[in-house]
C-alpha positions in Angstrom: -13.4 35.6 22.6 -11.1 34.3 20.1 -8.3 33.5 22.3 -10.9 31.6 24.5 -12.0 30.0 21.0 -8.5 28.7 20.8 -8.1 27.6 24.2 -11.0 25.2 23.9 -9.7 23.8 20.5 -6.1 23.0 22.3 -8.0 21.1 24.9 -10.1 19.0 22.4 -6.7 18.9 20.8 -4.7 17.3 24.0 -7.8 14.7 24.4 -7.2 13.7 20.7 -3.4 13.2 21.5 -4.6 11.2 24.9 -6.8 8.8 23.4 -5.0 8.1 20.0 -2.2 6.4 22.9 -4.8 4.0 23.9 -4.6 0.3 22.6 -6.9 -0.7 19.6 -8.4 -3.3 18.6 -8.5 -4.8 15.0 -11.9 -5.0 13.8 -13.7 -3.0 11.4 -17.6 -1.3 11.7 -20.5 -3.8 10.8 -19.7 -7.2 10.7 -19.5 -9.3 7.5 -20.4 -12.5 6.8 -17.4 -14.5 5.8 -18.7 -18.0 5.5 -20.9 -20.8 6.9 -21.7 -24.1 7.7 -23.5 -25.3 5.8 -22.5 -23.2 2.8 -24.9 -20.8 1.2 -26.3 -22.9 -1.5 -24.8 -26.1 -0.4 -26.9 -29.4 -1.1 -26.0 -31.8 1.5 -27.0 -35.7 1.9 -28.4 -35.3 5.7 -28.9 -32.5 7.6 -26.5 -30.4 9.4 -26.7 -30.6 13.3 -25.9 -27.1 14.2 -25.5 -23.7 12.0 -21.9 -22.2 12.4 -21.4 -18.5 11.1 -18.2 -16.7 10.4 -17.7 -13.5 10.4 -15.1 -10.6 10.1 -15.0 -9.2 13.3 -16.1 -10.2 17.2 -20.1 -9.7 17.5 -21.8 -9.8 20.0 -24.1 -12.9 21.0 -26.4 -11.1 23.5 -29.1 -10.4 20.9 -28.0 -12.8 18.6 -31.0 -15.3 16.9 -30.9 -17.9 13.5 -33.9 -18.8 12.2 -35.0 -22.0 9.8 -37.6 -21.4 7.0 -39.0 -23.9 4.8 -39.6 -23.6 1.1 -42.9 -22.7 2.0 -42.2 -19.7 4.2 -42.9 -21.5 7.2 -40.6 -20.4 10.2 -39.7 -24.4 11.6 -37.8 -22.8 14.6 -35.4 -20.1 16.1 -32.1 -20.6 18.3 -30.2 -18.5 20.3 -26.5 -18.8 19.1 -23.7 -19.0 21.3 -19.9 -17.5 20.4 -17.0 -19.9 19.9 -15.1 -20.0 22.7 -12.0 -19.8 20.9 -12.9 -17.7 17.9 -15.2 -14.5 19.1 -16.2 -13.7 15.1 -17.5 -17.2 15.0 -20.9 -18.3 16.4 -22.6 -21.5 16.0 -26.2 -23.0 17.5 -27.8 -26.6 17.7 -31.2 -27.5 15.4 -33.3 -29.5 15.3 -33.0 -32.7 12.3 -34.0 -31.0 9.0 -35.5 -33.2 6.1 -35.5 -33.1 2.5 -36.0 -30.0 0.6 -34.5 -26.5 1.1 -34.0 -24.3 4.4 -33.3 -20.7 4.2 -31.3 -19.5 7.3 -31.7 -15.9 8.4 -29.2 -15.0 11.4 -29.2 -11.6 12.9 -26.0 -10.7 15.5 -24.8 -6.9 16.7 -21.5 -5.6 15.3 -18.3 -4.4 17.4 -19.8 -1.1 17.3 -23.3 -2.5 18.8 -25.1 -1.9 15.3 -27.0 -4.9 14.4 -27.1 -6.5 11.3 -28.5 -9.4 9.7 -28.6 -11.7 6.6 -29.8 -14.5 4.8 -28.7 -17.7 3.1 -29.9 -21.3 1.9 -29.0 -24.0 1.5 -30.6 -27.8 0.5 -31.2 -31.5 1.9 -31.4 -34.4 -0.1 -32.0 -34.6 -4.1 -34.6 -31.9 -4.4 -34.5 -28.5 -4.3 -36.6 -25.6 -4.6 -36.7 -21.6 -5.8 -36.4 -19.3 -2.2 -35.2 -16.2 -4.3 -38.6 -14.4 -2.6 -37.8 -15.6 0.7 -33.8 -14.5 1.0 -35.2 -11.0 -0.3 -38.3 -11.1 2.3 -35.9 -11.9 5.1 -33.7 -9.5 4.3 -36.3 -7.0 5.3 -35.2 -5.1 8.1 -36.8 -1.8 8.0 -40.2 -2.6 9.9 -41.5 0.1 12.6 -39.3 -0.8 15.8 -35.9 0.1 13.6 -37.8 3.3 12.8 -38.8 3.9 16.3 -35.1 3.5 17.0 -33.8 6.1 14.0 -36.4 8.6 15.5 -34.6 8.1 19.0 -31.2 8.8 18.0 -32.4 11.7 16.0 -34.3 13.5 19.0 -31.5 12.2 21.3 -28.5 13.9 18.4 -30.5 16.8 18.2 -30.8 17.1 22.0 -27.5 16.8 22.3 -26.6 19.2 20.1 -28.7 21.5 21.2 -27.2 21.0 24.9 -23.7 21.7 24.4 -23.9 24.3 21.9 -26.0 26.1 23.6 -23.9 25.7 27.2 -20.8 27.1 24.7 -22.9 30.0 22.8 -24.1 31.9 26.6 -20.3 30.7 28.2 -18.9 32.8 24.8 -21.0 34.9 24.9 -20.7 35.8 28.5 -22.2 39.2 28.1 -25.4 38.1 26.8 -28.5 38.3 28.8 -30.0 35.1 29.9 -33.9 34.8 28.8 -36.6 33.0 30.1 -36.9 31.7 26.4 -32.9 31.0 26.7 -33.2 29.2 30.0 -35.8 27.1 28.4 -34.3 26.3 25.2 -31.5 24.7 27.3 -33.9 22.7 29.8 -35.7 21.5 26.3 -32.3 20.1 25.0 -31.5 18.6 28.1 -35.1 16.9 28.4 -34.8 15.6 25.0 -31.1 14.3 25.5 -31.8 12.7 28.3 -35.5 10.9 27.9 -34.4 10.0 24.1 -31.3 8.5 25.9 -33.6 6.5 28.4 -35.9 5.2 25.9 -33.0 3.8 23.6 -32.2 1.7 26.7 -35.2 0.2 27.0 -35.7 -0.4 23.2 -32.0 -1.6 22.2 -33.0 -5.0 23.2 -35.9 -5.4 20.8 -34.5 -3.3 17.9 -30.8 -5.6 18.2 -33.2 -8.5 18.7 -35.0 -7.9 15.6 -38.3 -7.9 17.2 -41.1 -6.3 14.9 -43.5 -4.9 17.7 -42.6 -4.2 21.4 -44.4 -3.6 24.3 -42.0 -0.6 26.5 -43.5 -2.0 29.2 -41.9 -5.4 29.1 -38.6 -4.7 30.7 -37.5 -8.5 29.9 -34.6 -7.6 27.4 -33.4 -4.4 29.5 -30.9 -6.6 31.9 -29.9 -8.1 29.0 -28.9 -4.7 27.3 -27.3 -3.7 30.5 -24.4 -6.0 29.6 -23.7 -4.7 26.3 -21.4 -1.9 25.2 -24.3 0.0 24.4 -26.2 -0.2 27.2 -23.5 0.7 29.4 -21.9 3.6 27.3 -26.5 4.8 27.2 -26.6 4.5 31.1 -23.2 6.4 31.4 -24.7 9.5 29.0 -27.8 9.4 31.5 -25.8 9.9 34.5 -23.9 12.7 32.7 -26.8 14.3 31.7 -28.2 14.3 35.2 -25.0 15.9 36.3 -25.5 18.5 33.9 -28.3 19.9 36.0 -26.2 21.7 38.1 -24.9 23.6 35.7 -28.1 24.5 34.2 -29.1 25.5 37.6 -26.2 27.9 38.2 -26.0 29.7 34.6 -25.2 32.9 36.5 -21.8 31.5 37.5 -20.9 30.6 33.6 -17.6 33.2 33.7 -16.2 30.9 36.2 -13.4 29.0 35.2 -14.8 25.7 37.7 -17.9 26.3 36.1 -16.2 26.1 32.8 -14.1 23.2 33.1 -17.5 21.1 34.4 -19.4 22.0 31.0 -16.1 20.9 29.3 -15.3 18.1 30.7 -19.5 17.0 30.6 -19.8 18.1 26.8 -16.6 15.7 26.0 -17.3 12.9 27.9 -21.7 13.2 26.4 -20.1 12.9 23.0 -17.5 9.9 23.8 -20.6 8.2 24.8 -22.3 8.6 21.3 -18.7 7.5 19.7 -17.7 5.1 21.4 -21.2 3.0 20.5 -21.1 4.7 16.5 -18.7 3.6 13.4 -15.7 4.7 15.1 -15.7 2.0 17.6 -15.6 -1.0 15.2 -12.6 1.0 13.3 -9.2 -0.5 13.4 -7.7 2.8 14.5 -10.5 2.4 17.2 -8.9 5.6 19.5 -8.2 7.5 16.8 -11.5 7.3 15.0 -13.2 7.9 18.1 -11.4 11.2 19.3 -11.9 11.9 15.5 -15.9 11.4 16.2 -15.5 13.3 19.5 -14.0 16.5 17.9 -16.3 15.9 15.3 -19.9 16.4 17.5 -18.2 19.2 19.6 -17.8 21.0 16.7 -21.0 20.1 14.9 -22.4 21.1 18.7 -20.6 24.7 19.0 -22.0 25.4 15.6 -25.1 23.8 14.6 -26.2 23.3 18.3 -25.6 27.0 19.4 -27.7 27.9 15.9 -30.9 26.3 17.3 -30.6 28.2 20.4 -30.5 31.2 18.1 -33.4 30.4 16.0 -35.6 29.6 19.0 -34.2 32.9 21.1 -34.1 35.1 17.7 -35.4 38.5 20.0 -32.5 38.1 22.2 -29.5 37.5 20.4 -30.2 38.7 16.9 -30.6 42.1 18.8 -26.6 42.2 19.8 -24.0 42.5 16.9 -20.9 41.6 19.5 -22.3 38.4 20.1 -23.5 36.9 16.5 -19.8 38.1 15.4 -18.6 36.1 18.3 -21.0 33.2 17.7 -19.9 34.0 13.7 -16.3 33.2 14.7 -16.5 30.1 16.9 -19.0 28.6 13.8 -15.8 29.3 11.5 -13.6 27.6 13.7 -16.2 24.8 14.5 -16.5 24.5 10.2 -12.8 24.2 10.0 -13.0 21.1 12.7 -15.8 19.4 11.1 -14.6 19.3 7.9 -11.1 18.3 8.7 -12.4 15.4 11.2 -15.0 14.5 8.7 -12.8 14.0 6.2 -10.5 11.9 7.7 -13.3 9.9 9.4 -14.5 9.0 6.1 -11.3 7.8 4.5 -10.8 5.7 7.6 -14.5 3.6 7.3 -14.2 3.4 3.5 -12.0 1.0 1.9 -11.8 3.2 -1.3 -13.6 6.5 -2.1 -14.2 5.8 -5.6 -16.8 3.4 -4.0 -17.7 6.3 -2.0 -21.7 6.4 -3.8 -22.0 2.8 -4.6 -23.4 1.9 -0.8 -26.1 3.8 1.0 -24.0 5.1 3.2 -21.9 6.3 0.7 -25.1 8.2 -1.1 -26.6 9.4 2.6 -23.3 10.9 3.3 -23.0 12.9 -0.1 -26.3 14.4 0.8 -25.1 15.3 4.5 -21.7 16.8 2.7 -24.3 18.9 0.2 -26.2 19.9 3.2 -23.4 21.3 4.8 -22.1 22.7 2.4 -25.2 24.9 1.5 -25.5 25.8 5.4 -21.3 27.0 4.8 -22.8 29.4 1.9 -25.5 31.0 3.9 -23.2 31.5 7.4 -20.9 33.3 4.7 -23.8 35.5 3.6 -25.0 35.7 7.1 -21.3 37.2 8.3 -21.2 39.7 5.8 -24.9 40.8 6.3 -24.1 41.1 9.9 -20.7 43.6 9.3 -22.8 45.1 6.5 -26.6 45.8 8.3 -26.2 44.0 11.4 -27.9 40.8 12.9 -31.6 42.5 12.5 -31.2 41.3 8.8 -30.9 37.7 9.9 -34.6 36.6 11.5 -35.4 35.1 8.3 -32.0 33.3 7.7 -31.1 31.6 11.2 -34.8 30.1 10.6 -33.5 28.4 6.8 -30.2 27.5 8.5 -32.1 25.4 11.2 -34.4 23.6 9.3 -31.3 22.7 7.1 -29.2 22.0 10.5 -32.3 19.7 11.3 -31.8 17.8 8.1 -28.1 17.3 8.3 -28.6 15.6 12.2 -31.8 13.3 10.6 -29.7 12.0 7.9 -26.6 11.6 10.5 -29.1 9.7 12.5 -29.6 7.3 9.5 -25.9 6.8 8.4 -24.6 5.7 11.8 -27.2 3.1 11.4 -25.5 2.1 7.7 -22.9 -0.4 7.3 -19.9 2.3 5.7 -18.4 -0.7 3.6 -20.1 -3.1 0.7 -20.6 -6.2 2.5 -19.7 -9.6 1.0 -22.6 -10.8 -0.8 -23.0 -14.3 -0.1 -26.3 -14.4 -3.0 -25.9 -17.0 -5.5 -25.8 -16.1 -9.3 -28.4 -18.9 -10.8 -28.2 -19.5 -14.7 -30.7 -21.7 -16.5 -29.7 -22.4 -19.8 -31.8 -24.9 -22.5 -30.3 -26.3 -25.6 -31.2 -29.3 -27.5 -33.8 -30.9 -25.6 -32.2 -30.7 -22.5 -32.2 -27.7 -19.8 -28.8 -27.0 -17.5 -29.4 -25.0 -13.9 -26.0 -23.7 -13.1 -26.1 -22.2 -9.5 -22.1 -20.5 -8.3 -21.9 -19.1 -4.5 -20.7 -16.7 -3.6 -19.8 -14.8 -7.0 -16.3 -13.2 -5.7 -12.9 -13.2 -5.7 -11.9 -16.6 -3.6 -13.6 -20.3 -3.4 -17.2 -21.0 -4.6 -18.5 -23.2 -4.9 -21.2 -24.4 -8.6 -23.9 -26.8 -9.0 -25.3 -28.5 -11.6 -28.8 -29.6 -12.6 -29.7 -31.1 -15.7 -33.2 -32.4 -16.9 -35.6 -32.7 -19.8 -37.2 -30.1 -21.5 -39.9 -32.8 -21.7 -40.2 -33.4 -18.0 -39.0 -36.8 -18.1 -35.6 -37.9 -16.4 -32.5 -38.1 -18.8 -29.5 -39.6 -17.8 -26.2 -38.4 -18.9 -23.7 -39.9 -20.1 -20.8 -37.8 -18.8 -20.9 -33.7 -17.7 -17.2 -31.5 -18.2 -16.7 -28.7 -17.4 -14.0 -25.8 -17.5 -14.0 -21.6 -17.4 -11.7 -18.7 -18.6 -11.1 -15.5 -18.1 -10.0 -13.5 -20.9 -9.3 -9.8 -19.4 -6.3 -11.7 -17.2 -5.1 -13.8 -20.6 -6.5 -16.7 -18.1 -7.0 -19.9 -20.6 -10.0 -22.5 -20.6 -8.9 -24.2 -17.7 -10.6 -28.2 -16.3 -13.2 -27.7 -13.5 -13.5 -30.9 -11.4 -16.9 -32.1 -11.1 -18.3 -34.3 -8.8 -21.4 -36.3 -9.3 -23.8 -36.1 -6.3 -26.9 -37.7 -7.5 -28.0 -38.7 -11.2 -28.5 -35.6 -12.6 -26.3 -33.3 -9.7 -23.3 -31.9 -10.4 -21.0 -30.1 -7.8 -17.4 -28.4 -8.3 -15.2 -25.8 -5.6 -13.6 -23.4 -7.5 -11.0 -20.5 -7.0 -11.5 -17.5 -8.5 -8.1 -15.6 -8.7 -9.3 -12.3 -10.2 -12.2 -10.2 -10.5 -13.7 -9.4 -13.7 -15.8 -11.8 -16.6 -15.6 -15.4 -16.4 -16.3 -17.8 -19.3 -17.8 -21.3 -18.3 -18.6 -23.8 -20.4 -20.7 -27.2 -19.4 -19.9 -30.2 -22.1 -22.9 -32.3 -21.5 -23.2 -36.2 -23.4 -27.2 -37.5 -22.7 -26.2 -40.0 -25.5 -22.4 -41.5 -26.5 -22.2 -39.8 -30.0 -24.2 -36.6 -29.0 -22.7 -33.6 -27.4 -24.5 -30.3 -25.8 -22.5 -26.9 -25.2 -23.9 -25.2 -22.2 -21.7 -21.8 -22.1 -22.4 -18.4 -20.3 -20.8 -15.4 -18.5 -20.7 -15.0 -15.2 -19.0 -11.5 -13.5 -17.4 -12.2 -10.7 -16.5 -9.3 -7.7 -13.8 -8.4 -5.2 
């Protein structure tokens, strides 16, 4: 048992070596707004003829919408964006003539590693501007009932999955065991849900990467569209395998041949490089080392979390035979050592730093997965001991706990690969409003990080009525770097608009200070703190 243990872990271990020697390319998971045209918070004299985005990495168009809301809410029109044809991380669409007032754009694209993703910005026309803080956070809402639809999908389909191939590498282990009706089931059940969990997350990719809110299955308008994605291809390649994984479900008996063998081998790897290679690991730099990482990853998770459903569900049958739970006892401690080796390394590869490890939800969804674990690690210890000690009799009550917390780990794993693994630049603006002597100074800077931003200016009345100044300064510090009060060039836009580009060197505090002159012998200090990111 243990030598055949080892065997299988040199093949995953060959594969890994195979596929790290394949070319990668650079681009990291989830895309990340970089910029835009028009700028988020710009104020522009006409309007702009077209939306251009920037992003981080290639995305992927197929899906891809921007939308135009008024102040009001309104939605004034949607576009379909097309991909630059020299720049694949840049995508751009034609609108329609905008006029005065301000326009929040809400763009949603899919990510290198099919995920979609989706944000917000606004921008203004003319003199006048209004507050659309409700609407950037409103249109930011993602999390409506077809993106839940989709997490429940690639939770029946992990579990299914799961379920599959541990289960096909618990009986081929366990050679001896007998082979149940309940067994036999168990493995048709995993196979049912892998595969019609698979089918319906073809047919409703196209809607969830579209964004679209409700979806009628039966429309099968978007499903040639998916077809051309990574996704849809890698989701009709798991199909096929999972169909040819009927005929070793129908010819179980045969499971101590080595052809018969080799085919649930080579079928368990290549079901899990379909789940990789449209996850995190695909939009990783190290793109064929991440994803043989991944690979090894879900075997393992499968020989040991997978095989423990079949347990739980056949608990008569195998709790009944010590030689196989010791067996089943040793390829879980082999399986652990995989997963948290692979995991490990995984995780250090999507993160930029682990001290920002719980400041993202991915970060905080992936402590609770580790904790999770780890408590299903302290009761397979207890489980091993109780099994040398009383035997598997003991363990009716246990393999039940240890499934429901199995069952936990592969819903939250359904939710993270859905998470963007790094803070995203935040394009939001920081808006100040300051009031001093009569007068009342709206200081808007975008984006507040490290690089150019750009700050506007507006100054009126506290009486409502119009005052003209005399002449605005400006200029900002930052005393944690010994960085002096340095001259921020303002340009004046309109009679009470002020605009400046600025370059922030450093993270960390920032002092600003507006000198304002509404009269020649009368000067107003606007001054505030802004914190500024990486």
């Amino acid at each position: 048992m243990i030598q055949r243990a080892k065997g299988f872990v040199k093949v995953a271990l060959v594969a890994i070596c195979l596929l790290a020697l394949s070319p990668a390319a650079g681009v990291q998971a989830h895309a990340g707004l970089e910029g835009s045209e028009p700028k988020p918070s710009s104020w522009l004299a006409t309007s702009p003829s077209e939306i251009v985005l920037h992003f981080d990495e290639s995305v992927s168009v197929t899906f891809a919408r921007i939308k135009i809301i008024d102040q009001e809410g309104n939605e004034i029109g949607e576009f379909r964006p097309t991909r630059d044809a020299s720049d694949p991380s840049t995508v751009r669409a034609n609108i329609d003539k905008l006029g005065d007032g301000t326009w929040v754009v809400v763009w949603r694209v899919a990510s290198a590693d099919s995920h979609p993703v989706q944000g917000s910005f606004a921008f203004s026309v003319g003199t006048s501007s209004s507050d659309v803080t409700a609407l950037l956070n409103g249109s930011l809402s993602t999390r409506h009932g077809l993106n839940n639809l989709f997490n429940v999908i690639r939770f029946v389909m992990f579990a299914g999955v799961l379920a599959l191939i541990g289960g096909i590498g618990l009986i081929t282990f366990a050679s001896h065991a007998q082979l149940t009706v309940r067994t036999r089931m168990s493995l048709w059940g995993a196979w049912a849900l892998a595969t019609f969990a698979s089918i319906e997350a073809l047919f409703a990719y196209g809607p969830h990467a579209s964004g679209v809110k409700v979806y009628n299955f039966t429309d099968l308008s978007l499903l040639s569209d998916t077809m051309t994605t990574t996704f849809g291809q890698a989701t009709l390649l798991r199909i096929s395998l999972l169909l040819a994984f009927v005929l070793l479900l129908m010819t179980l008996e045969l499971r101590a041949k080595k052809l018969w063998r080799f085919g649930a081998i080579g079928l368990s790897f290549a079901i899990a490089a379909t789940l990789s290679a449209v996850g995190h690991p695909s939009g990783e730099s190290l793109k064929a080392l991440s994803i043989s990482l991944d690979v090894m990853h879900l075997l393992a998770a499968s020989l040991w979390i997978g095989a423990l459903f079949l347990i739980a569900i056949d608990r008569s049958n195998w709790l009944h035979s010590s030689m196989s739970m010791l067996r089943f006892s040793r390829v879980a401690g082999y399986s652990v050592g995989i997963i948290v080796a692979t995991g490990s390394i995984q995780t250090l590869l999507l993160i930029d730093d682990p001290q920002n490890l719980f400041a993202t939800e991915f970060g905080q969804k992936l402590s609770v997965k580790v904790a999770l674990v780890g408590v299903l690690i302290a009761i397979g210890g207890l489980s091993r001991k109780t099994i040398r000690k009383f035997g598997p009799a003991k363990l009716h009550q246990s393999v039940l706990v240890e499934s429901l917390i199995a069952l936990l780990v592969v819903g939250i794993t359904a939710l993270i690969v859905a998470l963007p693994p790094r803070e995203q630049a935040s394009f939001a603006p920081v808006e100040v409003s300051l009031s001093q002597s009569g007068l009342i100074a709206d200081v808007t800077v975008t984006p507040a990080r490290v690089g150019a931003a750009e700050i506007h200016l507006v100054i009126g009345s506290l009486q409502g009525s119009f005052a003209q100044m005399t002449s605005v300064t400006a200029r900002m510090a930052l005393p944690g770097k010994d960085i002096p009060m340095g001259p921020i060039d303002l340009i004046r836009t309109s009679p009470n608009h002020y605009s400046a580009v600025v370059n922030f060197a450093y993270a960390g505090n920032w002092n600003m200070e507006f000198l304002v002159k509404p009269l020649p012998t009368k000067t107003v200090l606007f001054a505030f703190e802004i914190k500024v990111n990486e």
